[in-house]
C-alpha positions, 0 to 999 in steps of 0.5 A: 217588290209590291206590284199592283193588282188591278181587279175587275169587278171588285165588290163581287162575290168571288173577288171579296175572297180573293181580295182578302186572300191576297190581303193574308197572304202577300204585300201586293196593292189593290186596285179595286175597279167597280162601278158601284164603289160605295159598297166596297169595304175597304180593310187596309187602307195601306194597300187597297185603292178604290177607282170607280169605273165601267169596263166598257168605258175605255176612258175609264179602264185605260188609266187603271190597266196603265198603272197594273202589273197584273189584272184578275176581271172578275165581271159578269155583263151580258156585253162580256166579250166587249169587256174582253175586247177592251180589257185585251187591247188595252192590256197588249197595249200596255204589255200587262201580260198576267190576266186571270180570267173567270168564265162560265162551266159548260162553254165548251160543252165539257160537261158529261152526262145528265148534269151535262144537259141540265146545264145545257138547259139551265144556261142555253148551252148552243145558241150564241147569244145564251149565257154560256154563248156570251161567255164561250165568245169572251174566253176565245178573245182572251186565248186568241191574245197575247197575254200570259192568261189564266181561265177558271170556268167553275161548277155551280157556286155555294157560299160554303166557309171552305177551301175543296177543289180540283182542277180539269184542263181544257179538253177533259171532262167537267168532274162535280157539280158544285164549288165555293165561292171561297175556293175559287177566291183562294185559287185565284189569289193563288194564280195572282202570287205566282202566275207562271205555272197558270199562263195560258192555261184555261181550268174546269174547277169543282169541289171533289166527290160532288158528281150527280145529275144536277147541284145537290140544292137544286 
């Protein structure tokens, strides 16, 4: 049986793979929430449906959490973890529990070494209202719910045409320094088909062999 899959800041980058992902490889319908909706590019009009909303306008977000039976936000705000808050209470309301979440590398300060502390420097690792401050703030409210969650912090995205990635656990060592936008978009549409094996669980994800100082580019 189909299920709707509510997706967050839907005209992003990594949202655009896993949109089309899900379109390849599965029977489920899109809820495509974004506050921008004409530059969506909708393929199956069958299976794709388009709401214009802000996550921080409750009025906006409860109607589409209530119809969802699994939610992916895939949003970047610098009022993140009131997005959080708002997206959890709503879905604990609902009892919507598959939640898959996508964060920052460096929240916990996970990352070894020089690349370690160019991230640190690049992303204000250490002060609460940085970047990875914001984000470190909006993945405790998601652990701190009820929801069946997956967390992705990845490495520093390419717009690479391919699918390479390993996996970390909370509480080990960030590996690499890079990953594509194409292979997290495959990791999530991967979590959103079976979300099981991924409750609970909060990834580091990297392309293998890219370890060094910085991000090769940079």
């Amino acid at each position: 049986m189909a299920r709707e899959v509510l997706i967050l800041g839907a005209t992003g980058k990594i949202a655009g793979h896993a949109i089309d992902a899900l379109l390849a490889n599965g029977n489920d319908e899109l809820l495509l929430f974004t506050r921008h909706p004409q530059n969506m590019n909708v393929v199956d009009e069958n299976r794709e449906t388009v709401i214009k909303g802000d996550v921080l306008n409750i009025g906006d977000l409860e109607p589409a959490i209530e119809r969802a039976d699994v939610v992916y936000a895939n949003l970047r705000n610098p009022e993140i973890t009131q997005q959080a808050k708002n997206i959890v209470s709503l879905m604990e309301k609902y009892a919507v529990k598959p939640l898959v979440w996508i964060s920052s590398i460096g929240i916990y300060d996970e990352v070894p070494g020089k690349f370690g502390e160019w991230n640190n420097e690049m992303l204000g690792g250490g002060q609460e209202d940085s970047y990875l401050g914001t984000y470190r703030s909006a993945a405790d409210v998601i652990e701190n719910s009820t929801l069946d969650y997956t967390i992705i912090r990845p490495a520093w995205l390419t717009d690479k045409d391919e699918v390479d990635y390993e996996t970390t656990a909370k509480g080990e060592a960030f590996k690499g320094t890079e990953v594509s936008r194409k292979s997290i978009g495959n990791f999530v549409a991967k979590i959103i088909d079976d979300p099981a094996p991924y409750a609970r669980k909060n990834f580091g994800v990297n392309k293998p062999n890219t370890d060094g100082d910085k991000p090769a580019w940079y």
